[in-house]
C-alpha positions, 0 to 999 in steps of 0.5 A: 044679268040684267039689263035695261030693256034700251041696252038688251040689243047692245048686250047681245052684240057686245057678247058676240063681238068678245065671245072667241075672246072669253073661250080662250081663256084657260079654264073655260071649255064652254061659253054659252049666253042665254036670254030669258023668252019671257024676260028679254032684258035678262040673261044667264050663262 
């Protein structure tokens, strides 16, 4: 996902405030975010 670099940190906290939510859905065994090191407003999962 990308994003516009202002909203980069608003991301970040967003997905740590819903992660628990998302690994409880049936099906998922993992979450993990990434954030690109040379991209910042870049991230995978």
């Amino acid at each position: 996902m990308t994003f516009k670099e202002d909203f980069s940190e608003t991301f970040k906290e967003f997905s740590l405030s819903i992660r628990e939510k998302i690994k409880s859905f049936e099906g998922c065994s993992y979450l993990d975010i990434y954030q690109d090191i040379h991209h910042p407003n870049i991230f995978f999962s």
